[in-house]
C-alpha positions as CSV (number, residue, x, y, z in Angstrom):
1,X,-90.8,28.6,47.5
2,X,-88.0,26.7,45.4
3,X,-89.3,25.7,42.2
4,X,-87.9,22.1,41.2
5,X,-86.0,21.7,38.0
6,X,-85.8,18.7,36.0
7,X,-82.6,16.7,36.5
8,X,-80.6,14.9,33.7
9,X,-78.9,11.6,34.6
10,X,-75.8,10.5,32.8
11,X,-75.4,10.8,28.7
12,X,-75.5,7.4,27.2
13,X,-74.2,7.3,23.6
14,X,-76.6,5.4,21.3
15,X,-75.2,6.4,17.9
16,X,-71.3,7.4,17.1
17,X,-70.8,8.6,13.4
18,X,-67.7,10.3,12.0
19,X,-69.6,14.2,12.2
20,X,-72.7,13.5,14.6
21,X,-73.2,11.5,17.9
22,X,-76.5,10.7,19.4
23,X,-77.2,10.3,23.1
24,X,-80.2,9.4,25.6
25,X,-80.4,10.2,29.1
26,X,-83.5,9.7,31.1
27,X,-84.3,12.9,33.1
28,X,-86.6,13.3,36.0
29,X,-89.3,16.3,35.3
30,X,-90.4,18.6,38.6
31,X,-93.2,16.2,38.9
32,X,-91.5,12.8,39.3
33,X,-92.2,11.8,36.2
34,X,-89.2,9.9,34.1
35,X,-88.8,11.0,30.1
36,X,-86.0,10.4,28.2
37,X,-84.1,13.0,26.0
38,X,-82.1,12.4,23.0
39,X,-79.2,15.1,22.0
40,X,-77.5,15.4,18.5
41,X,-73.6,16.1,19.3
42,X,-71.7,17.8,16.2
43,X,-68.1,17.7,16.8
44,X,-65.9,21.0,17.0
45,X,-66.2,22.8,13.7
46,X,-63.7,25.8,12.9
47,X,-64.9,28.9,10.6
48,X,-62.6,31.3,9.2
49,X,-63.8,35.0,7.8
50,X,-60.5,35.6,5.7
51,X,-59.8,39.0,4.5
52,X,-57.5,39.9,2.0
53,X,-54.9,43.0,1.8
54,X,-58.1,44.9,0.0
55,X,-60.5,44.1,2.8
56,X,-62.4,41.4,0.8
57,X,-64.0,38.6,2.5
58,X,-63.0,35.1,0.9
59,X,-66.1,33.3,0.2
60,X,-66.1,30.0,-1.2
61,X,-68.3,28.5,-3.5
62,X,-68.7,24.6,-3.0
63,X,-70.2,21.9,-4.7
64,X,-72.6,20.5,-2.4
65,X,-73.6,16.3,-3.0
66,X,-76.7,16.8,-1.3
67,X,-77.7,20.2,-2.7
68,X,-76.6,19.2,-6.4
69,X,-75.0,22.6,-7.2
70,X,-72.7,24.6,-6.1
71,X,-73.5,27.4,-3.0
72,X,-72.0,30.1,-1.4
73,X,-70.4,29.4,1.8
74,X,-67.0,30.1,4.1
75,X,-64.3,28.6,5.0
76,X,-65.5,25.4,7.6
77,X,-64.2,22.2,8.8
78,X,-64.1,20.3,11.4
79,X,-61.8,20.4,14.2
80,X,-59.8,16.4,14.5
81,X,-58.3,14.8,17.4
82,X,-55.1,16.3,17.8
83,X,-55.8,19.9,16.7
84,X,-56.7,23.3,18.2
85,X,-59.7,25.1,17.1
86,X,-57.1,27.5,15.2
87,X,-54.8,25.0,13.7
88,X,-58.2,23.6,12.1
89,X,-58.9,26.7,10.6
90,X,-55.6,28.0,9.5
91,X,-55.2,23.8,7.7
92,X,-59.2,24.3,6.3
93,X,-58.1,28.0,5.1
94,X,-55.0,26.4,3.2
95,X,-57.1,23.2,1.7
96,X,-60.4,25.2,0.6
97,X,-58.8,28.5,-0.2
98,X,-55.2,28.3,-0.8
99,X,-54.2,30.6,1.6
100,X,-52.4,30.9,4.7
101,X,-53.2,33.6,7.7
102,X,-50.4,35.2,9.5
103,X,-52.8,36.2,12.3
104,X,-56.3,34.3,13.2
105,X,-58.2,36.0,16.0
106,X,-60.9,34.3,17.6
107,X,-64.6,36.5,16.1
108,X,-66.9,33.6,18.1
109,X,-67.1,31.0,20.7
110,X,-70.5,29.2,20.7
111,X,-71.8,28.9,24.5
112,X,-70.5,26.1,26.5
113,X,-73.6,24.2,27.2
114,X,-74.3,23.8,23.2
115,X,-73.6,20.3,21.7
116,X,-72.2,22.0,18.9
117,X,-68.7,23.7,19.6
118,X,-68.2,26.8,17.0
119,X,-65.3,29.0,17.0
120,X,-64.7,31.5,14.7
121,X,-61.7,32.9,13.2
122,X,-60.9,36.3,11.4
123,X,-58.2,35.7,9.4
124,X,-55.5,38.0,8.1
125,X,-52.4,38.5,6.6
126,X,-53.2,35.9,3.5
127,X,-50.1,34.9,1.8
128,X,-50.5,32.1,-1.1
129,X,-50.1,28.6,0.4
130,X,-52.4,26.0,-1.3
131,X,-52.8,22.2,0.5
132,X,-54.7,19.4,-0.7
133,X,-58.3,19.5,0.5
134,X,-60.2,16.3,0.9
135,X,-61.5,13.8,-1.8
136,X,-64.0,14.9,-4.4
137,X,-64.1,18.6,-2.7
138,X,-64.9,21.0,-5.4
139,X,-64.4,24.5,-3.7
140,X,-63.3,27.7,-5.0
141,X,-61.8,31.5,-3.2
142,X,-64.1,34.1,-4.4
143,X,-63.0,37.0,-2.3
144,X,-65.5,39.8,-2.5
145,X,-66.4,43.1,-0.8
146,X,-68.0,42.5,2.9
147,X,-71.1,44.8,1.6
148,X,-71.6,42.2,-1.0
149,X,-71.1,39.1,1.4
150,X,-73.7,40.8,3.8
151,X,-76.4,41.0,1.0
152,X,-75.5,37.3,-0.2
153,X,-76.5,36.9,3.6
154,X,-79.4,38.8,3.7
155,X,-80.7,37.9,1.1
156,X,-81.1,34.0,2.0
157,X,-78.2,33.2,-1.3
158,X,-75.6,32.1,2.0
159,X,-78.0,29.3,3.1
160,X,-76.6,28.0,6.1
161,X,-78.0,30.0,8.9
162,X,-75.1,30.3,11.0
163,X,-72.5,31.3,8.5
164,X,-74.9,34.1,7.4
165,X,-74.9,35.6,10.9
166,X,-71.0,35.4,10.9
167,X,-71.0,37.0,7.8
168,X,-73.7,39.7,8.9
169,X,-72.0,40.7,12.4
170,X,-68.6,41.5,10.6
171,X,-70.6,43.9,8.2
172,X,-72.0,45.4,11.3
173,X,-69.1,45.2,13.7
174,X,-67.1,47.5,10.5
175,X,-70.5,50.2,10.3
176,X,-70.2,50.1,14.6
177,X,-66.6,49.8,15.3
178,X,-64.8,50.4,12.0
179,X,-62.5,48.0,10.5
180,X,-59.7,48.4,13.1
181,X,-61.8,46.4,15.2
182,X,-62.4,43.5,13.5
183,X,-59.1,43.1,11.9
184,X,-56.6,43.9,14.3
């Protein structure tokens, strides 16, 4: 017996905003039954794990509006019409951390069916190269050992979820792998 599968009908956007989109799409369950879904879109975001000629993860520490303090955090942005994913993150590396990679390599690709594209960069070969980052930004390099990166991680001090994992599988694709790996 073929078990029946709901089925999605087409997305309809409800919501556009300059980060998020929201769409509905009424879907038909096994049963016959009609329900409607909504989805959260984010567009493309770009993260970049730079290392310096020491092997130090640049962190950043960033003001946050909605947080009111500052937090620990990576290099991010968001990926504009008219960019790759990797021109994205070598332009976010230069704005938030004044530095420009001679060779990004692509550390993650979130799954295709996710509404929220993520790719990944390791970045290295740093040589100074400082843009302007956007208005009322207040972000600063703090490169650091990975070790030390990992426990910020661990230990809930890197809040956003995802970022902590990147930060986490580097640690442990160096203990597993070494740091050919993950660098070259």
């Amino acid at each position: 017996m073929t078990r029946k599968h709901t089925t999605l009908g087409k997305h309809r956007m409800v919501f556009k905003g300059i980060i998020y989109n929201i769409s509905h799409t009424t879907a038909t369950l096994p049963d016959g039954q009609k329900k409607t879904f909504e989805y959260l879109h984010r567009v493309p975001t770009a993260v970049v794990l730079a290392f310096d000629a020491k092997r130090r993860l640049v962190m950043t520490r960033e003001y946050k509006e909605l947080a009111r303090r500052h937090i620990w955090h990576l290099v991010v942005g968001k990926v504009d019409k008219g960019y790759t994913p990797k021109q994205a993150a070598q332009l976010e590396l230069q704005q938030e951390a004044g530095f420009k990679a001679k060779k990004l390599k692509l550390f993650y690709r979130s799954p295709r069916h996710k509404h929220w594209p993520i790719m990944a960069f390791i970045a290295t070969g740093l040589t100074p190269s400082k843009l302007p980052g956007d208005p009322g930004e207040d972000i600063r390099p703090v490169p650091m050992p990975l070790a030390k990166a990992e426990e910020l991680a661990m230990t809930g001090k890197v809040e956003d979820p995802v970022l902590a994992y990147f930060i986490t599988r580097a640690a442990y694709v160096v203990r597993m792998k070494g740091w050919k790996t993950l660098l070259d």
